[in-house]
N, C-alpha and C positions, 0 to 999 in steps of 0.2 A: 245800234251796234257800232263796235269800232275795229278799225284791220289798221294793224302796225303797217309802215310803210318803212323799211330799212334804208340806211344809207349803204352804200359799198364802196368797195374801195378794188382797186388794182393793184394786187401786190405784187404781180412781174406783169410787163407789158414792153414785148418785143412786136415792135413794128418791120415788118421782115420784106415789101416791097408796097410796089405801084401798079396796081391793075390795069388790063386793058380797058377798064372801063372809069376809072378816074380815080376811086378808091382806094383804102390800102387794105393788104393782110398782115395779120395779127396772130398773133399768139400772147391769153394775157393768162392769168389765174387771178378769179375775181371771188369776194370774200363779202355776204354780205354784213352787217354790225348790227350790234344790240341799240343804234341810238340811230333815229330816222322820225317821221313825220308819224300824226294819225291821222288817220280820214274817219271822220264820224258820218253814217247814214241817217238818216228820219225820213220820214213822210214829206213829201215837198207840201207845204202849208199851201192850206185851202184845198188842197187834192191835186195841184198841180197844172199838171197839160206839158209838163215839159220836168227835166232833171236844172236843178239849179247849183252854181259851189258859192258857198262863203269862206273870205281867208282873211284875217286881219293881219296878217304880214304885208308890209311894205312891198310895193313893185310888184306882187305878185296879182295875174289876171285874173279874173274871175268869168271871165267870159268864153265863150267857144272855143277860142282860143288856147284856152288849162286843155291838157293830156285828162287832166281826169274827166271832164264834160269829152272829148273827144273820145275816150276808150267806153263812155259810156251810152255816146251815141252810134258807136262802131257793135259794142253789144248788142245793143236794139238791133239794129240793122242785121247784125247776121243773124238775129232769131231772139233771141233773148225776151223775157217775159218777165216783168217787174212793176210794183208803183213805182209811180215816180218819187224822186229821191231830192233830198237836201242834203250834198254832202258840205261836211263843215271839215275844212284844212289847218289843221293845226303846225305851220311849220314850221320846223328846225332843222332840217339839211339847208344849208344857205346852197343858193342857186351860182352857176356858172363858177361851180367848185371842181366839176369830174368826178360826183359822188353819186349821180345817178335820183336827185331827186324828185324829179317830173316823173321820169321814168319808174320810178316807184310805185308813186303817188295814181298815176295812170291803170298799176297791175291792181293796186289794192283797190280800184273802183271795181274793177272786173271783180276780185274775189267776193268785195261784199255783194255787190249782183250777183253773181253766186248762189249767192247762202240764202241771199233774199225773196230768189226767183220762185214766179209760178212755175215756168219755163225754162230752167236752167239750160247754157249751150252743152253740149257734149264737150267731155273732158278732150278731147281730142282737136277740139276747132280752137280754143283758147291759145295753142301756142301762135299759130299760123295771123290770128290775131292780136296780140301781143306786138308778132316783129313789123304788123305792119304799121304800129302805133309808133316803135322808135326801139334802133338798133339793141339799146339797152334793156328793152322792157320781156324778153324771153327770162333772161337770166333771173330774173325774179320772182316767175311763177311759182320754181321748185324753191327759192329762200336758202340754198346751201350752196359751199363753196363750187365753184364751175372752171371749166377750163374753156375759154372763148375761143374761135379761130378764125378763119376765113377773114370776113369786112364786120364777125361778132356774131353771123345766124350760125354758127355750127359750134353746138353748146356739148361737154363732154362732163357732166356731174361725177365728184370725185368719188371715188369706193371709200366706205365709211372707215376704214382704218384711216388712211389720208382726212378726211374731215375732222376726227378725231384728234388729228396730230394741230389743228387749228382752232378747233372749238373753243371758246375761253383766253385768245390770246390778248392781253394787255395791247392797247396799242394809244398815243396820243394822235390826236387829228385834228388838225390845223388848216386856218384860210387867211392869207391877207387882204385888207381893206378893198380888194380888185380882185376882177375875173380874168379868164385869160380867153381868146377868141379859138375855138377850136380849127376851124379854118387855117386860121392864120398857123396856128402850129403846126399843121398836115402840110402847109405850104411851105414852110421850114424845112420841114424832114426832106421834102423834094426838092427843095434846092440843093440840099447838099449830099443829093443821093452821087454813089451807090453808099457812099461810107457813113450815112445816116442809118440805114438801115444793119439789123440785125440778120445775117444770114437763116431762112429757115429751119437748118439744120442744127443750128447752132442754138438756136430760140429750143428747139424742140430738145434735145442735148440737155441742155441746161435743166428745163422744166424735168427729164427724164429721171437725174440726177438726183432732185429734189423728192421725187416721188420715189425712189428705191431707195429712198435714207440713206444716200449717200454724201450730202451736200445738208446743211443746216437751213432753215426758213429765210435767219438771217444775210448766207450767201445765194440765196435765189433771189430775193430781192434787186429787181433794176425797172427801169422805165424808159424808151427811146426818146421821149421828150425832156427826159431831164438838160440832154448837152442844150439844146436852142433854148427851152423856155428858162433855166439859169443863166444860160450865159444875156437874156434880155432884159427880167427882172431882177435885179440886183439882191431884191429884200430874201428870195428864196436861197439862195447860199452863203447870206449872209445869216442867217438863223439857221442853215445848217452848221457852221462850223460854229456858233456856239453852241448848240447843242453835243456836237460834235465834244469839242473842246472843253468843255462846263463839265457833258454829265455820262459823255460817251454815249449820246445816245445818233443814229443815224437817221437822216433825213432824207426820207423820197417824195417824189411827185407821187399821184394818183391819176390816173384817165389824163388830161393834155393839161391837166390843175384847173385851178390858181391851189387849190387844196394840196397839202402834205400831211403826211407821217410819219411816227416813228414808232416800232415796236416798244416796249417795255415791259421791263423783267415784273417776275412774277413777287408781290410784294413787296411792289418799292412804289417810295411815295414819287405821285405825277406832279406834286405841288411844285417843284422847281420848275420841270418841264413847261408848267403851265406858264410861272412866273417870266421866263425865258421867252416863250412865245409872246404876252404883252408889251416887253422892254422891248424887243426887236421891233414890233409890227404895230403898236399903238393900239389905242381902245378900241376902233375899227375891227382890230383879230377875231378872228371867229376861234375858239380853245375845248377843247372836251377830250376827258378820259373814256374810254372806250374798252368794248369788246369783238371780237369775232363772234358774229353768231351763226345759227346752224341751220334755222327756218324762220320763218313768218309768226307771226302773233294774233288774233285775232279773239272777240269776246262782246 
């Protein structure tokens, strides 16, 4: 069998302070896409004794290390009943994008143990293990748009009118040749607290706006990393304003990046957009036409 693994994206991401425990909160609205990774299962050859992953993408691990060997040894562990497994990673979310690829990659091991199991866990233990695997990896169980909070464990899934206003949205998604260190951009924000941050209320406001139809997708749109991680990386504002400029289309960060995008209207060609992304950012670019999607995939 095979379980899609989506990429996501961050379509508002208000950073709103600094924890007493080192942390931040947040307020984001997160959208998963029709283009993400697959993880294929089999029989681990010869019978196994153990779960194994194969991935012929560059740099990526294959050992204990991968979320998906660790969410699959975290299964086991809490109960979980299964042969052992050959998962094969097929990938295309590029890594240390803020697209949530691990983190994907991680749930869809859980779903196909799942479907697979002699022993399935109880629907109910699945979230609790999820968050322990990594901040990102709740929001993917359910596959449809969410509303993040806290430091990312307090998930609020949108009512289907709202998803509906999302479903299907055009959007390009973009990487340069580089990642960006997340750390380092949490350490940003606090440097230049308090005016880094977005007041909670104000965060919440906004989102409120967006969700009564009173404010377009387009004006909800922002991200707290965009002022530090633009103002470091030169290459990110500077393919925003030809975009900008060229096609009128707008550019945001996603998660702390190195990944951006931009909405795009509904039947219009992405080819320029694409071509605009190469010129600026060289063969290196990561470029794809895209959708909003609304769940998970699986077959």
């Amino acid at each position: 069998m095979s379980v899609f693994a989506p990429a996501k994206l961050n379509l508002y991401l208000a950073v709103t302070g600094r924890r007493t425990d080192g942390f931040h909160d947040l307020v984001s609205l997160v959208v998963p896409l029709d283009y993400g990774d697959t993880l294929g299962l089999e029989p681990a050859r010869g019978g196994g004794g153990a779960d194994e992953l194969e991935c012929a993408a560059p740099g990526v691990p294959t050992d204990a290390s991968n979320l998906v060997l660790k969410a699959a040894a975290a299964w086991r562990a809490a109960g979980g009943r299964a042969p052992w497994q050959r998962f094969v990673l097929e990938k295309r979310t590029p890594a240390g994008a803020g697209m949530g690829g691990g983190s994907s990659d991680a749930v869809a091991a859980l779903r196909g143990l799942q479907e697979l199991a002699d022993t399935p866990l109880p629907a109910a233990a699945l979230g609790p293990l999820a968050a322990a695997l990594g901040s990102d990896c709740p929001l993917f169980l359910g596959g449809w748009p969410t509303i993040m909070r806290g430091r990312g464990e307090r998930l609020e899934a949108l009512a289907p009118q709202e998803r509906s206003r999302l479903a299907g949205q055009r959007v390009l998604v973009c990487r340069p040749g580089f990642g960006i260190d997340t750390p380092w951009a949490y350490g940003r924000l606090a440097a230049g607290a308090p005016g880094s941050y977005l007041a909670a209320e104000e965060a919440e406001a906004r989102l409120a706006a967006w969700r009564k139809g009173e404010i377009g997708l387009e004006e909800l749109l922002a991200n707290s990393f965009e002022r530090v991680v633009f103002a470091k990386f030169a290459a990110l504002p500077a393919l925003a304003a030809r975009l900008r400029e060229r096609l009128g289309l707008h550019l945001h960060l996603t998660g702390s990046g190195s990944a951006c995008f931009a909405l795009l209207p509904q039947g219009g060609d992405a080819a320029a957009a694409m071509a605009e992304v190469g010129e600026a950012w060289g063969v290196e670019a990561f470029a794809v036409e895209t959708r909003v999607g609304g769940g998970g995939k699986s077959g």
